[in-house]
N, C-alpha and C positions, 0 to 999 in steps of 0.2 A: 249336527250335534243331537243324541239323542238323550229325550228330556223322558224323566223318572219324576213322576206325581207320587209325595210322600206323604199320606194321611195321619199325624199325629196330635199334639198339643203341646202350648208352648212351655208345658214342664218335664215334657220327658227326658229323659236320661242322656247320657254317652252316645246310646245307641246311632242315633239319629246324626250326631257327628261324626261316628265311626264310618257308618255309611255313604255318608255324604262325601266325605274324603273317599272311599273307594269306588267311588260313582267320578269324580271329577279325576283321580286318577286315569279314568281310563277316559278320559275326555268326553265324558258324560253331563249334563246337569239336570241337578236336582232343584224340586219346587217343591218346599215347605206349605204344606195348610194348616193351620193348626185349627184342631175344630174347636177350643171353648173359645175362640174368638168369633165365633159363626152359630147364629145372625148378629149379634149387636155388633163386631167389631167389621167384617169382611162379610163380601156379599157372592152366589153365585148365580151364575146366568147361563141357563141351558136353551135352545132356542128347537123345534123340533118341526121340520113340514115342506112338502116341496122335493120329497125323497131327498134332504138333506139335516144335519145336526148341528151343532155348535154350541162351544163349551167356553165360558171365559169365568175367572177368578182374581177378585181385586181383595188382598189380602192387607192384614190390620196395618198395614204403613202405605194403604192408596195403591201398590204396587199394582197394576193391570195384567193379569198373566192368560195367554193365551195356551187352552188344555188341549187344544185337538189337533196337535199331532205328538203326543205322549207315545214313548217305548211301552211303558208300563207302570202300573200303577202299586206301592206298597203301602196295605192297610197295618198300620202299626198300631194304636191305642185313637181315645173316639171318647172326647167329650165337649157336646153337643151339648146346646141351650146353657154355657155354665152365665150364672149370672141375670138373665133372665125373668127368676122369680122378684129382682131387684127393681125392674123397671115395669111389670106387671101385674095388674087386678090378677088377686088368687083366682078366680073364677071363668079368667080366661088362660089360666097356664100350663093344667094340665091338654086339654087341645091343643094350643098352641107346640107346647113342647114335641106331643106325637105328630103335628104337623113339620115343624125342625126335620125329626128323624125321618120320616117317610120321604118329605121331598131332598134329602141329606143324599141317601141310602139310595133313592131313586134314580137319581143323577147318576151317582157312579158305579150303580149296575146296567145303565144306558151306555156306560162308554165300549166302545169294542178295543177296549187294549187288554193285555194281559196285566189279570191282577194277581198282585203275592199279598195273600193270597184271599176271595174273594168274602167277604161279610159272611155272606148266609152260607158259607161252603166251614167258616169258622164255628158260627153257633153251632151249628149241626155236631160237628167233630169234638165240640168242647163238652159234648154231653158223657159225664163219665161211665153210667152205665155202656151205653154204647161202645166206649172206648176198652172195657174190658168184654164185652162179649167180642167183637174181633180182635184182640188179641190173645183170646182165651181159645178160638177158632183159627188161629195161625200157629199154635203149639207153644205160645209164652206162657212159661209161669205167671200167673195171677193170684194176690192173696184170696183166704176164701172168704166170700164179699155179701152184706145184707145189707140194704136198701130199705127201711120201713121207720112207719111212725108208730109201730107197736111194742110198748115192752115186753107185751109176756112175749113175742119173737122175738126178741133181743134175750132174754133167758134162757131160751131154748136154743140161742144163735152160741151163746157163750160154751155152751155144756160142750159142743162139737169142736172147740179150740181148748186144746189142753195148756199152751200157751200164754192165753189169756186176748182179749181182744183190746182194740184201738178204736176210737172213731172221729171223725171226719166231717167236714162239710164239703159240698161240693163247690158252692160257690167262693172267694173272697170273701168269706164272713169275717167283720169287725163290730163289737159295740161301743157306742161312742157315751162315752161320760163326762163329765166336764169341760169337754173341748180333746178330748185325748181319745184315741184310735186305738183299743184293745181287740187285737187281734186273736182270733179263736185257731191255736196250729193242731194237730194230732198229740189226740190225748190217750192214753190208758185208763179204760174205765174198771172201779172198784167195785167190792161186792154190795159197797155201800152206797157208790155211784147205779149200778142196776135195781136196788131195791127203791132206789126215789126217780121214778124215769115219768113222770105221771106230764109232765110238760113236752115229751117227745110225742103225743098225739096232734100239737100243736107246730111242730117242725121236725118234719125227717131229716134223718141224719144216716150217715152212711157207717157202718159196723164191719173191721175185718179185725182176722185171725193175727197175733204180733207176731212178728216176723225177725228172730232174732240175725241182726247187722254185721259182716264184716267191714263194707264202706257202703257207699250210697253215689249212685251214678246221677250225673247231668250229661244226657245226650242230646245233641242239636242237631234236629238233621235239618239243613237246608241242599232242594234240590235231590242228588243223589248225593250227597257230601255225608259224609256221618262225624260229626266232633264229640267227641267222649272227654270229659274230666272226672274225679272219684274225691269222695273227699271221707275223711276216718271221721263221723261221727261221734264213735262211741270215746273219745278222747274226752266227751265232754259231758258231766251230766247231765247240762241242759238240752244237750242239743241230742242224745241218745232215741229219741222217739221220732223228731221233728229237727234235723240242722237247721231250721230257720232260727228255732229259736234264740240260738247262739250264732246268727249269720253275720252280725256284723265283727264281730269278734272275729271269725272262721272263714271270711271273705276270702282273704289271701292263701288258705289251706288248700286251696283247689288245685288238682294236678293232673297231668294229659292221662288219658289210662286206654291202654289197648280192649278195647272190645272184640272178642269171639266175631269172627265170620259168619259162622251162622246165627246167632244170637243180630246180627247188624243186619240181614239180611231179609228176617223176621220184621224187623223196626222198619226195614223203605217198604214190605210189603204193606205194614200198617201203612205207614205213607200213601201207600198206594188208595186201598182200603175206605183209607177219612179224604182223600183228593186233595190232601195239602202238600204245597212245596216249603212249609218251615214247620218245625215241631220240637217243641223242646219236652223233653223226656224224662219221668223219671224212672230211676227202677235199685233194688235194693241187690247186693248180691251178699249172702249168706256164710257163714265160716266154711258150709260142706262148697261154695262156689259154684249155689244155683243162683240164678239169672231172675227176680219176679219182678215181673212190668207192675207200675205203682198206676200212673199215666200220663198222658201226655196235654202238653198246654201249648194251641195252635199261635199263642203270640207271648211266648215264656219269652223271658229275661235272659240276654247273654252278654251282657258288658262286662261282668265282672270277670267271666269265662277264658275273653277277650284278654283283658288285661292282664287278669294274674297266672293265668294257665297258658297265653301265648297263639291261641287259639286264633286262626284265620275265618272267623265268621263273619268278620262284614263285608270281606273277600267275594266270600262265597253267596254274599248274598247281592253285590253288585253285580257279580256273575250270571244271577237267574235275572235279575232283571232286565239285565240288557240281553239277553237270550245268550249266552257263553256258557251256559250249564242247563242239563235238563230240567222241562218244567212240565208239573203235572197241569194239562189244561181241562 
């Protein structure tokens, strides 16, 4: 029986069930880690010397799991030290925590299986600059894009978008107030949002040209698989600049949509490109029915894709891990 090591947390989503069913389908088993349980709750045991390795993991219910002879390994979400700061002197937790991660991280870039897909092969690929110079160099449309903590070049960025501009953070930026998670989506900035930018020397922020919407694509490529859904934003005020904003409302709007050949063709070569086998995509297509890659997020969300679109993606991603579909190694 081959065994699939699945790096997640014990809040994650759908996803991790979807999977798990199409891994035991095909008479596979899966082994849950979930890392805010690790160190306080689960321990691991890496043993190295002797020209030999060994790998075991007793996870938060005692369970003793034997890693070394794993198919392959899927990094799905990572959090590490959670709780932590509860049980330890401030003083020892920043160390502590960076030791968590290094020896986490260490361990299972020591394993020789195939991962989906590998930690630092992710951060690298999630870097968005990056991810529009080569797609920018494969012939996708790309919005046109500034990068700075300077306003007078944000003035100067604006004058060259007759459209008017948007901006961005690169990361999951939320500020937290009360206990509540306000999330920062794509904005449209004003003439009186540019004239007060005096706080962007203190955080770059990312500046493109608006891009007027006929829908907005979510593309998954897992392997050489390509799944496309589209959803009509502009139904909704809210959701006209950013569909998150209206996402839960708009969850079920999502529907299968034929992507261009060559346009898909472009997207595995990005694939190619960043060395991932999953990528969730986004990209905007226009009334005249131009194609602009927005970008890609090496461990994007697809449950809902799954569900209300029909979409065969944990399929396809039980596929690459058991080796049934190609894999970028």
């Amino acid at each position: 029986m081959k065994e699939i090591l699945i790096i997640t947390h014990s809040k994650d989503n759908a996803s991790i069930e979807m999977v798990t069913k199409s891994l035991e389908a095909k008479g596979a088993k899966a082994i849950r880690l979930n890392t805010d349980f690790f160190p306080l709750k689960s321990n691991l045991e890496a043993t190295y010397g002797e020209g030999q390795q060994s790998l075991f993991y007793v996870d938060e219910h005692g369970v003793r799991h034997d890693l070394n002879n794993l198919e392959a390994v899927w990094y799905r979400r990572s959090r590490l030290s959670t709780g932590i700061n509860e049980v330890m002197e401030a003083k020892y937790l920043r160390p502590t925590v960076k030791e968590v991660q290094r020896s986490f991280w260490g361990i299972m870039a020591s394993l020789e299986v195939f991962t989906f897909d590998p930690y630092h092969t992710i951060k690298t690929a999630d870097e968005k600059p990056l991810q529009l110079k080569i797609a920018q160099s494969l012939g996708l449309n790309i919005p046109k894009s500034l990068v700075c903590n300077s306003p007078d070049a944000v003035k100067v960025f604006k004058e060259t978008c007759p459209n008017g501009i948007v901006t961005k953070m690169m990361s999951s930026f939320a500020i937290y107030e009360d206990g509540k998670e306000n999330v920062v989506y794509t904005n449209e900035l004003s003439d009186e949002d540019i004239a007060d930018m005096e706080g962007l020397q203190l955080c770059p922020m990312t500046f493109q040209e608006k891009i007027e919407k006929k829908v907005e694509l979510r593309i998954t490529i897992v392997g050489d698989k390509i799944f496309t859904a589209a959803i009509d934003s502009q139904v909704s005020e809210k959701a006209k600049l950013d569909w998150r904003r209206d996402g839960h409302d708009m969850i079920e709007d999502w529907v299968p949509y034929e992507l261009p050949d060559e346009i898909g063709q472009k997207l595995l070569k990005l694939m190619d490109e960043l060395r991932l086998n999953y990528g969730a995509i986004d990209m905007i297509v226009t009334p005249e029915n131009k194609y602009v890659f927005l970008e890609i997020n090496p461990v994007g969300e697809f449950f809902w894709l799954q569900i209300y679109s029909d979409l065969s993606i944990s399929e396809a991603i039980a596929e690459v891990l058991l080796g049934e579909r190609m894999r970028r190694i």
